[in-house]
C-alpha positions as semicolon CSV with decimal commas, in nm:
position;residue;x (nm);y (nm);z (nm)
1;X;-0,528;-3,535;2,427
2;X;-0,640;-3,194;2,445
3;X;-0,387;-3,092;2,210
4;X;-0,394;-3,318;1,931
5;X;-0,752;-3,271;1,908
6;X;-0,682;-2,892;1,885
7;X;-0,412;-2,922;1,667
8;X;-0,633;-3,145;1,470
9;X;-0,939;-2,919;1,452
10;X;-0,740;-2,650;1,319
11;X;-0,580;-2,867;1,006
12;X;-0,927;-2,949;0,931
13;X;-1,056;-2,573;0,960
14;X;-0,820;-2,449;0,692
15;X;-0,835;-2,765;0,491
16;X;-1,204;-2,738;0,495
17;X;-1,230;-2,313;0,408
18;X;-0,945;-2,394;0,120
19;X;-1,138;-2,648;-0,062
20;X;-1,489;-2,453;-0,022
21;X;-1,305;-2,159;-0,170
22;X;-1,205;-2,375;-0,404
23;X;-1,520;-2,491;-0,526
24;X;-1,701;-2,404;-0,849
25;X;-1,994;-2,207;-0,697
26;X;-2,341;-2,006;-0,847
27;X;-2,011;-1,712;-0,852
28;X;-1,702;-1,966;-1,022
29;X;-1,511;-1,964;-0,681
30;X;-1,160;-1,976;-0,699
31;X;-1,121;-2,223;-0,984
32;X;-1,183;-1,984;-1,239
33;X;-0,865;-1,773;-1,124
34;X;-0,652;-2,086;-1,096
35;X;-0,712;-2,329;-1,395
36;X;-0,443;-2,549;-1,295
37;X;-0,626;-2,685;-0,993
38;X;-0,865;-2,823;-1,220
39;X;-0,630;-3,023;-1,416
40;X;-0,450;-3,181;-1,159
41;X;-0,707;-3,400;-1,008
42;X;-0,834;-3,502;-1,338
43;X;-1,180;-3,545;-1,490
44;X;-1,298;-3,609;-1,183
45;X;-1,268;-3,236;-0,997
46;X;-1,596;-3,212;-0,890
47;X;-1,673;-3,535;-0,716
48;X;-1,298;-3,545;-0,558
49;X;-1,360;-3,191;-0,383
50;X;-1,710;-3,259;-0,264
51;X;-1,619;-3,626;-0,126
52;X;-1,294;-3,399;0,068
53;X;-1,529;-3,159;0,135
54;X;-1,750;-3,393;0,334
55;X;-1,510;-3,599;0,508
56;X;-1,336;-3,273;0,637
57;X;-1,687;-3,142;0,736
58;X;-1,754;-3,449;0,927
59;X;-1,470;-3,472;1,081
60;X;-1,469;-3,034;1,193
61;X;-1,816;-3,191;1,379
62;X;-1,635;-3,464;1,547
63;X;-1,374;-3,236;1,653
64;X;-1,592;-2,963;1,772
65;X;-1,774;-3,213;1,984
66;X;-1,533;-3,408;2,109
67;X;-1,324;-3,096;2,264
68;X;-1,693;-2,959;2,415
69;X;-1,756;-3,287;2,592
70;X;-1,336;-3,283;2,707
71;X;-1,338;-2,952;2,802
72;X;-1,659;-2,999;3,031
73;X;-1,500;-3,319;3,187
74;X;-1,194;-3,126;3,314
75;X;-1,451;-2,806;3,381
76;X;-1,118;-2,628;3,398
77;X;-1,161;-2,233;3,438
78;X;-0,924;-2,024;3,152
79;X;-0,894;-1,779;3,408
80;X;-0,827;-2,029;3,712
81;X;-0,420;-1,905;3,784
82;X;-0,548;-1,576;3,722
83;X;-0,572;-1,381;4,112
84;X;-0,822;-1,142;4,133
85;X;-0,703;-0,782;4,168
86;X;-0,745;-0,625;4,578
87;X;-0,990;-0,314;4,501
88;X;-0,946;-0,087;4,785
89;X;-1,284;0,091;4,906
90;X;-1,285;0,434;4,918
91;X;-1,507;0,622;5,240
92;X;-1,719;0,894;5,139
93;X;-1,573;1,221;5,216
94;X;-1,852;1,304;5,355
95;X;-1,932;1,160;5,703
96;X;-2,246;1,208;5,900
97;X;-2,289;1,349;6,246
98;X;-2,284;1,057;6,438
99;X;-1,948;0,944;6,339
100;X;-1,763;1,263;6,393
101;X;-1,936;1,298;6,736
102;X;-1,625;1,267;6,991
103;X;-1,691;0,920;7,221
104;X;-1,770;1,110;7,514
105;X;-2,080;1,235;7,399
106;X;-2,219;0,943;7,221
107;X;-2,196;0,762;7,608
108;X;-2,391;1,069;7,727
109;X;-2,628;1,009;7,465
110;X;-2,691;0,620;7,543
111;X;-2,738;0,692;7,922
């Protein structure tokens, strides 16, 4: 299920930069370079590409929702077959005087 909806999501993502590229914008967009596009959904350009626009939009929202509330259902870790690395500790090199003291006079010492 995961999948799909992934697989999904990312159709819609590039469908949904495409045609906002596409658009005519405040700057021309894209349709200025390609003149073609224009003609090949007819008179009605404009209303086609903001009607795909939306439906793609809504349905990037559904998507991105839908795999938040999946992915906190399985509250699956991306790092859960990952086994954490053994860090050895290093001892200082220095030591104090009680630890290099042999054992014979630390017994003195408690006595």
């Amino acid at each position: 299920m995961m999948t799909v909806l992934i697989i999904i999501h990312v159709i819609a993502c590039i469908l949904l930069i495409t045609l906002v590229l596409i658009q005519r914008g405040r700057g021309g967009g894209l349709v200025e370079s390609f003149s073609g596009v224009e003609s090949m959904f007819g008179t009605k350009t404009s209303s086609f590409l903001t009607r795909s626009t939306t439906v793609l939009s809504v349905l990037f929202f559904l998507t991105c929702l839908s795999l938040a509330i999946l992915s906190v259902r399985q509250s699956k870790s991306l790092l859960i077959n990952v086994k954490p690395s053994v860090k050895t500790e290093s001892k200082p090199l220095t030591t104090s005087a009680t630890e290099t003291a042999p054992k014979s006079q630390e017994s003195k010492k408690t006595e």
